[in-house]
Each structure stands twice: as C-alpha cells, then as structure tokens.
C-alpha positions in Angstrom: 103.8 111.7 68.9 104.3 113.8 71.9 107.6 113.3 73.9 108.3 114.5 77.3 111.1 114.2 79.9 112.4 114.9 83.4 115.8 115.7 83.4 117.1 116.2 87.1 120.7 116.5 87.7 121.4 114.1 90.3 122.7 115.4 93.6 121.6 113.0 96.2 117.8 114.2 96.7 115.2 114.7 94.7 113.0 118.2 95.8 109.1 117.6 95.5 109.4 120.4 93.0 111.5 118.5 90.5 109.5 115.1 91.1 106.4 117.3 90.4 107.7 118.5 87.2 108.4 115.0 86.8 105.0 113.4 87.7 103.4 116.4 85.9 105.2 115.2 82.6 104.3 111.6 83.3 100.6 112.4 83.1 101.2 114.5 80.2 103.0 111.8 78.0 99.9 109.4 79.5 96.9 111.1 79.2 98.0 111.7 75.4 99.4 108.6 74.2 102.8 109.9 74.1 106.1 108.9 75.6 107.8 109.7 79.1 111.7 109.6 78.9 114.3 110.2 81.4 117.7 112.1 81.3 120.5 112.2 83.7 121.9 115.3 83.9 125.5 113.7 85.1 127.8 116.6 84.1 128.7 117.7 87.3 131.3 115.0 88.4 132.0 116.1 91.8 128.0 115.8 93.0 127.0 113.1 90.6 127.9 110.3 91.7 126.6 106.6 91.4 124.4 106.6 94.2 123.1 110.2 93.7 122.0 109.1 90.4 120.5 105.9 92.6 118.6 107.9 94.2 116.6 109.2 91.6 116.0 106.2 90.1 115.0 105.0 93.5 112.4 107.7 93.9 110.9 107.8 90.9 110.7 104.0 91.2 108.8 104.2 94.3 106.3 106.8 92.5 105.7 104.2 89.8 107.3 106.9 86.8 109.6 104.4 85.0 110.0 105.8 81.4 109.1 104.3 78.7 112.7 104.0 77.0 116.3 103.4 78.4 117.4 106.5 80.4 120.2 109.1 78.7 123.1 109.9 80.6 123.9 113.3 79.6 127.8 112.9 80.7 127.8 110.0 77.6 127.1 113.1 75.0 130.0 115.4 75.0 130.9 114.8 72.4 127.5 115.8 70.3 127.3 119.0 72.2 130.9 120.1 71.5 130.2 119.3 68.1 127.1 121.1 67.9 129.4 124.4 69.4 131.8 123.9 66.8 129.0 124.0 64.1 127.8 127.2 65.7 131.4 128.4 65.2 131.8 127.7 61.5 128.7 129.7 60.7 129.2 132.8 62.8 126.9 131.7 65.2 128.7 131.4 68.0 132.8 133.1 68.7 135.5 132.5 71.1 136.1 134.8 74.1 138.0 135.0 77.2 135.8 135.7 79.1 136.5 138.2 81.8 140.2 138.2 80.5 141.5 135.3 83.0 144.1 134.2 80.5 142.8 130.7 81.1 141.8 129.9 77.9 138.3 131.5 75.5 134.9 130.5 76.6 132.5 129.7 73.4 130.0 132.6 73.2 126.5 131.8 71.9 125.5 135.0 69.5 121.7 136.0 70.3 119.8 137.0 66.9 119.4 140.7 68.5 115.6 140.6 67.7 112.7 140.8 70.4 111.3 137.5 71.0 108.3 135.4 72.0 106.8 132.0 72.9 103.9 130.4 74.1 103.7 129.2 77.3 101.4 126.2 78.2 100.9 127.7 81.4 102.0 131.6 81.5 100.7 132.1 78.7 102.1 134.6 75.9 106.2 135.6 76.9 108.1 137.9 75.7 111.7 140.0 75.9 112.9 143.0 74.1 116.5 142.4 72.1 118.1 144.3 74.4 117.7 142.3 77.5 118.8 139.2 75.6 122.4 138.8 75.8 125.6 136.6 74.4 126.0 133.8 76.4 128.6 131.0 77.1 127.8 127.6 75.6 130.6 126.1 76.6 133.6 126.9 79.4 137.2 127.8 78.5 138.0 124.5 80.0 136.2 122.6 77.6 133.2 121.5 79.3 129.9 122.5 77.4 127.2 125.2 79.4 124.0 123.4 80.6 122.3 125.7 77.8 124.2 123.3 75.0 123.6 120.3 76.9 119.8 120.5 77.1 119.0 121.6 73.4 121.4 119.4 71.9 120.1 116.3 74.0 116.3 117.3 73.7 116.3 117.2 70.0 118.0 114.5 69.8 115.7 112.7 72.3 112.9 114.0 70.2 111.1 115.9 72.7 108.0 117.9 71.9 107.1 119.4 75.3 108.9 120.6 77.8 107.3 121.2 81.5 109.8 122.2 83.6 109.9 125.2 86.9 109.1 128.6 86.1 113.1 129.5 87.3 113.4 128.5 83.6 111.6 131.0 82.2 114.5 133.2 80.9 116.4 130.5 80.1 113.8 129.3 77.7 114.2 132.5 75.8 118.3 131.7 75.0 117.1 127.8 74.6 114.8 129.2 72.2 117.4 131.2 70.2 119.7 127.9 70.1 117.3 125.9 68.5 116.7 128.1 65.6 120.9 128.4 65.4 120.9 124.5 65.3 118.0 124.8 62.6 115.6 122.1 65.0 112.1 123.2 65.4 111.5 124.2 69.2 109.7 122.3 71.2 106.6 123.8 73.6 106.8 124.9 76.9 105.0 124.7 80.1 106.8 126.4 83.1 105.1 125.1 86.7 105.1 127.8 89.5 107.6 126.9 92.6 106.1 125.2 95.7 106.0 127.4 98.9 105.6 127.4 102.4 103.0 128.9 104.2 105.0 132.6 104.6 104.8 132.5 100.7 108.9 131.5 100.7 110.0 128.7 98.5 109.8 124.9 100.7 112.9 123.3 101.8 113.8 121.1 104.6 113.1 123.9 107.5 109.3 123.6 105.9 109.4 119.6 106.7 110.0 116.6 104.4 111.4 118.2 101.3 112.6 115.3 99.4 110.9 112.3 97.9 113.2 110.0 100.7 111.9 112.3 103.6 108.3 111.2 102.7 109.0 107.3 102.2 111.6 107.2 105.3 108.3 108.9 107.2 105.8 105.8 106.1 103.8 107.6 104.0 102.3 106.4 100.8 103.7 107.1 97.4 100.1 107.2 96.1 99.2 110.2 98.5 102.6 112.1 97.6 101.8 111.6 94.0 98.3 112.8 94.3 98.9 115.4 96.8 102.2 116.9 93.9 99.5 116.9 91.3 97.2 118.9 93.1 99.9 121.7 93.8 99.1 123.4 90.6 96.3 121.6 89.0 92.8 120.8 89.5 90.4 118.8 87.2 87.9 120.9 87.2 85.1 120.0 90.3 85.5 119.4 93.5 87.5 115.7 93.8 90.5 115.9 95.3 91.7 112.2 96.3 92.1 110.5 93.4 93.4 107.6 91.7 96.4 107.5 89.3 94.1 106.4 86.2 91.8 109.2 86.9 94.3 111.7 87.1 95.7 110.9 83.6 92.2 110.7 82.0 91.4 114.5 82.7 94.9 115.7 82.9 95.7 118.8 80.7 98.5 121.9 80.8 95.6 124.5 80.8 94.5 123.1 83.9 97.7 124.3 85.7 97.8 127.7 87.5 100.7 130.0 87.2 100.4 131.0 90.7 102.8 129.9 93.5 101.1 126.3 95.0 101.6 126.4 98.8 102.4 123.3 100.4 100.0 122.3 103.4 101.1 119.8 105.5 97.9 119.3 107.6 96.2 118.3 104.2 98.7 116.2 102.4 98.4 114.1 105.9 94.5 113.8 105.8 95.2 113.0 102.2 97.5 110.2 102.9 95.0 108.5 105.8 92.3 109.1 103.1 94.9 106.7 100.8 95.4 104.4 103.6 92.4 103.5 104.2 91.5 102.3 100.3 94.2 100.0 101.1 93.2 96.3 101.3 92.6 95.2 105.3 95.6 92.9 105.0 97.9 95.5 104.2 96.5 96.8 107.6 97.0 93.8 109.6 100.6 93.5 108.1 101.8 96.9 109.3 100.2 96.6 112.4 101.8 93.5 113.6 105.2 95.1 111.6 104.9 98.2 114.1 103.8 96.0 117.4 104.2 92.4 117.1 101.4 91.8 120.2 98.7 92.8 117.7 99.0 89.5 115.7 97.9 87.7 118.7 94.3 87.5 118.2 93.4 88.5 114.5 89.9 89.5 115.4 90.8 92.0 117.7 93.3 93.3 115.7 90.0 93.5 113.1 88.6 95.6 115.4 91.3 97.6 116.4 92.1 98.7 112.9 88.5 99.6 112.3 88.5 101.9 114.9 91.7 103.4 114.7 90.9 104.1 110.8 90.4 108.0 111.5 93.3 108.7 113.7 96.3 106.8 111.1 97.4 109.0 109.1 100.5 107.0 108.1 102.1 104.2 109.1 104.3 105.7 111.6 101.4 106.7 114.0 100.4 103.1 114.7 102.6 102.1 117.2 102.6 105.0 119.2 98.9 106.1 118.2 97.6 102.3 118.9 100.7 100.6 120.8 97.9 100.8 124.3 95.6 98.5 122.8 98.2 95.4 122.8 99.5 96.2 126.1 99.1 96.8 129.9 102.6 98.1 130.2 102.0 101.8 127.9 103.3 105.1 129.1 101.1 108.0 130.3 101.8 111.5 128.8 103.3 113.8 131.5 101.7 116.8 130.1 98.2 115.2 129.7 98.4 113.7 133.4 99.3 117.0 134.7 96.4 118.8 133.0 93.7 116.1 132.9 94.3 113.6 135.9 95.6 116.4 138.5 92.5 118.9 137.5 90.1 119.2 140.3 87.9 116.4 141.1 89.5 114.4 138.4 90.2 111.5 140.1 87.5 111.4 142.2 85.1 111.5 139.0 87.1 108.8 137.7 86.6 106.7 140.6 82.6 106.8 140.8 83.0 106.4 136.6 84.8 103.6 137.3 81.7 101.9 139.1 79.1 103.0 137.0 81.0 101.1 134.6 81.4 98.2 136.3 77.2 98.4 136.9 76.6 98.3 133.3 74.6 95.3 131.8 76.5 95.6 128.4 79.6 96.9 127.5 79.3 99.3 124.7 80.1 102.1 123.0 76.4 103.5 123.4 75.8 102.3 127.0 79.7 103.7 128.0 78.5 107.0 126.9 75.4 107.3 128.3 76.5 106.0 131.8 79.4 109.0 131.7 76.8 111.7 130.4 74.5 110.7 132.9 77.2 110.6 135.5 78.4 114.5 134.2 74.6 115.2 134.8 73.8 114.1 138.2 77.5 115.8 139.1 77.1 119.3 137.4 79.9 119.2 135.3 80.9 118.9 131.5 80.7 115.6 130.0 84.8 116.3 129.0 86.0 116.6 132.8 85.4 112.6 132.5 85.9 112.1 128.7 89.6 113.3 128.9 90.7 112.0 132.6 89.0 108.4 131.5 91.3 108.7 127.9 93.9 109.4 130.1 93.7 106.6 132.1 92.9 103.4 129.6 95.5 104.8 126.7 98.5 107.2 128.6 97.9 109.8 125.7 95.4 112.9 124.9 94.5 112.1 121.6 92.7 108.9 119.9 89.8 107.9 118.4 86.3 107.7 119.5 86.1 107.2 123.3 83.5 105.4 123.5 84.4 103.0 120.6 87.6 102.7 121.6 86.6 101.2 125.8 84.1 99.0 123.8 87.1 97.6 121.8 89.4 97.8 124.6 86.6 95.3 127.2 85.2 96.0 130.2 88.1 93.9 132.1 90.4 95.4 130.9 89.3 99.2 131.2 87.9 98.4 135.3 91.3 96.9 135.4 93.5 100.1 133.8 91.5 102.9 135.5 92.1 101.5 138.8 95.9 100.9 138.5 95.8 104.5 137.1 93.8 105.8 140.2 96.5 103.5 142.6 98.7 105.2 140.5 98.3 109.1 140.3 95.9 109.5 143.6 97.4 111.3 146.8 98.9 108.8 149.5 96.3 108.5 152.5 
C-alpha cells in the first residue's frame, strides 16, 4: 500500500510551496488507494510553538487535506533516532567527532559508503553523484540533539512510507537519506522532488511577490478550492486543455509523470480568474450570504440582490471585491474616484454629453440594457464622437469608479430613477458654477 506524507516544520506560516508538496501527496495517496499521513517536524523549540503547529493544522484544514491517521510529532521520537545513531555506532557506521574542534563535546558523524550513487526520481528522472562529492555528515549535534537527516529516515520508516514528494532543494539530501537507509538496513522509499514556485523575474516567491502563505490567501477571501486547484496546476497538467477543475477530477488522472521539472511560475492575474471561475460554481445562496455579509443594504430586497449578483458575476473575483466593486448598487451615498473624475468627467465636453445623455434617457420607452445602448451609440453618432467619451463619463457618474461590469446591464439593473436621478446630482456636482 502506498504511504505518503507532508512533513512541514512548523514556523508560524505555511509557504504555497510546502502546501503544494502537501496537496501534491494528498492526490497521490488518493488517486492510488493509499494513505496520506502527517508529521510535525517540532524539533526546533524556539520556532515551534503550539500555535505554529496550529497553524498548519489550520491550513491544511481549510484545504480539506486531513490525513488519514493521527499526526506524528517528531519532538515525541528522540529517543528512536538517538537509538538508531547509537546502532550506527556499534557497527562502524557512524563515529564520534568534534567537529571543528570547539571542545564542546563530539558530534555523531554519519560514514557515507564511498561508492558513486543513484536513484530514480519520479520527476527528474535518473540522479546521480560521484563518491567523491558525497561526504561524512553529522547525524546528530555534540549537544545531543539528533540532525534532521536522522530524524526523517528514522521516522519515515517507521511511519511506513513508500513515497516521498517533497521540493527539489532536497535533492542532495536525498543522496545522504539514501545512504542512511541502506545503514539502518530499511528499503528506501521513492522519490519525487517538485521544482520551486517563482515569480515572474524567474526568483523564488515570497511575500514581496504577494500572498505567500496559505493565511495570506484565506485572510484575502479567496477560496480554498481555487488555491488548491491553482497549486496543482503549478507543475502538473492532466494532459488536455482543462484547467479549472474539481478536487475528484484531479485525483482520478493525477500521476508523478505528469509533473514537470521545470520551475512553475506563479501568475497572479490567473489564479484570480481561476478563483471567480470557482466562485461562480458556488450555489446562489452562498452569493446572497456574502453579499449581505459585505453590505448589509443588499438584503433589502432579495430580487434585486438576484439581479445584482447575476451581473456582477464577471467582475468578483473573490469575496473581497464585493463591497467596494458592488457597494454603489445599495446606495446613493458612494464615493467617486478622484483619478477617474479627473480623466473622464473633466475631459472636454464630458459633462455636456452627459447632460443631453441624460435626456435621451429619460425619452426612452423601456429601460434596458439594449435600448440604453442604442440611445448612447446613436447619441455618439449624431455628435461625432466615440461611443466611450459617454460610456466612461456615464460609469463615472451612476457608480463613482472606472471599472465594472457591463454598462449597459448594469443601468438596466440599477433603474431608470435611479440613474436620471445619479447623473444629475453628479452633473450639480462636478459642473463649473454659472
């Protein structure tokens, strides 16, 4: 049975890298009937602390990657890998050093075979180092405390695991992890190293890129759905051309020789269309509850709410942008954008277009988004002028801000009342005194 695990070492965040190492060995375990395990990699006293461990469990709670068996705490097993160093010892495997000659106490020195060596990668393919660029190393510190190197063989054999998919940064240490299984006489397990996450100047992502941890992304109101898909897709494909999918989906034609070795650049213009693409499979009640969470006007009147949502659709790309994306459409009292007033309402003629706009549509037998159009078009027409030297002052004027959804749906939503009534307090507001 195939065994996998995520093994962070808690430090308060969780990188996207490590949770996509972590989601990566989720679909793994999944899509092969195996087992997803956790492990804690606690050692480090100072950093992990109660609520840094929280916080992983927090994250990959809100992911939906609970494993399958009770978590190990790595700090609960020193006592297995100082045993396992002093098993080392008895055979020769492994000596006593100190190391740079502190006078502090000896270091336990892991003895490499001195052969060449090689492994399989499930992702890079064939590896492999010459003897001579594989060196001693310490397993465990002259104070005592046992070398990560220890810690993660010892604990992965006795967690059983089969596979290990971790970040290619532990590439070389696979070759000395390697070596210690043969010493401990456990059969190594197989390896799959993921290539880093970078930014778009090809450096690895951190918090100057954006969000960079797991919280970043839920504190933000996006969904764990599109961060989960979005992770996958960093480094994988299945094959064709889908690219928002499901979780099921994703573990039926999940596979390691699917994942490129290449560095996976992080784009943050698509993981935002791929979280308004996940937003919208969402049930309309979940809609109408974040709406009237963000601005508690909109639960006045559910079918215009209906409506609002509908059109709006496009333009939310989490649920952060709904209040000050849709906030105009539940009040009369909304902010116009300095910058947009400057450029679109102070342009020449602006004003004066909006006026006789503002009568054509008062002429109008219906009020919709068809008939809104046509009567600016026509007006742009019969006034020699681009149709946008009235799209963008008339935005401007019945939502404060540059940017929206459809015009023309959105004044059919808004009412006729209401936009007479907002482009004339906008044309009191912004024209010259007499």
């Amino acid at each position: 049975m195939i065994r996998t695990r995520f093994a962070p070492s808690p430090t308060g965040h969780v990188h996207i890298g490590n949770m996509r190492a972590a989601i990566y060995n989720w679909l793994f375990a999944r899509s092969t009937g195996g087992a997803f395990l956790l492990r804690v990699e606690d050692t480090d006293r100072e950093r992990s602390t109660p609520e840094a461990v929280e916080t992983v469990i927090e994250a990959m709670n809100w992911l939906g990657l609970q494993p399958d068996e009770d978590p190990v705490y790595q700090s609960q097993r020193r006592d297995a890998h100082l045993a396992a160093a002093e098993d080392l010892l008895s055979r020769g495997l492994a000596y006593k050093e100190d190391k740079g000659n502190t006078g502090r106490g000896e270091a336990v020195v892991f003895r490499m075979p001195g052969r060449d060596m090689k492994f399989e990668d499930g992702v890079k393919g064939g590896l492999k180092k010459k003897s001579k660029h594989l060196q001693d190393f310490v397993i465990v510190r002259s104070d005592g405390s046992p070398v990560f190197h220890l810690a993660n063989v010892v604990d992965d054999i006795h967690m059983g695991i089969t596979h290990v998919i971790r970040g290619d940064d532990h590439v070389e240490n696979s070759f000395r992890h390697i070596a210690l299984y043969q010493a401990l006489n456990a059969e190594a397990p197989h390896f799959a190293h993921l290539p880093m996450i970078v930014n778009a100047q090809g450096k690895p992502y951190s918090k100057r890129d954006g969000a960079a941890f797991v919280g970043d992304f839920r504190e933000k109101g996006y969904l764990p759905e599109a961060l989960f898909n979005y992770l996958v897709l960093l480094g994988w494909s299945p094959g064709d051309d889908r690219e928002v999918m499901e979780r099921e989906e994703m573990v039926r034609c999940f596979t390691l020789d699917r994942v490129q070795s290449s560095a996976a650049q992080f784009d943050w213009k698509k993981f935002e269309w791929m979280n308004g693409e996940h937003l919208r499979r969402l049930p309309r009640e979940v809609h109408r509850q974040k709406y009237t969470e963000a601005i508690p006007a909109a639960a006045t009147n559910p079918d215009y709410l209906d409506a609002v949502i509908h059109v709006m659709e496009e333009r939310i790309k989490k649920w952060d942008d709904i209040a000050p994306m849709a906030g105009f459409f539940f009040t009369e009292d909304y902010e116009y954008d300095p910058k947009a007033v400057e450029k679109r309402l102070h342009a020449p003629q602006a004003l004066e277009l909006l006026v006789e706009l503002r009568t054509a549509f008062s002429d109008l037998s219906d009020f919709t988004a068809e008939s809104t159009e046509q009567a600016l078009r026509d007006l742009a027409e019969a006034r020699a002028v681009k149709p946008a030297e009235l799209i963008h002052p008339v935005r401007i004027a019945v939502s404060g801000i540059p940017q929206g959804p459809s015009l023309f749906h959105m004044l059919q939503v808004l009412g006729r009342e209401r936009v007479l009534n907002r482009m004339q307090i906008t044309l009191l507001k912004f024209s010259p005194p007499q």
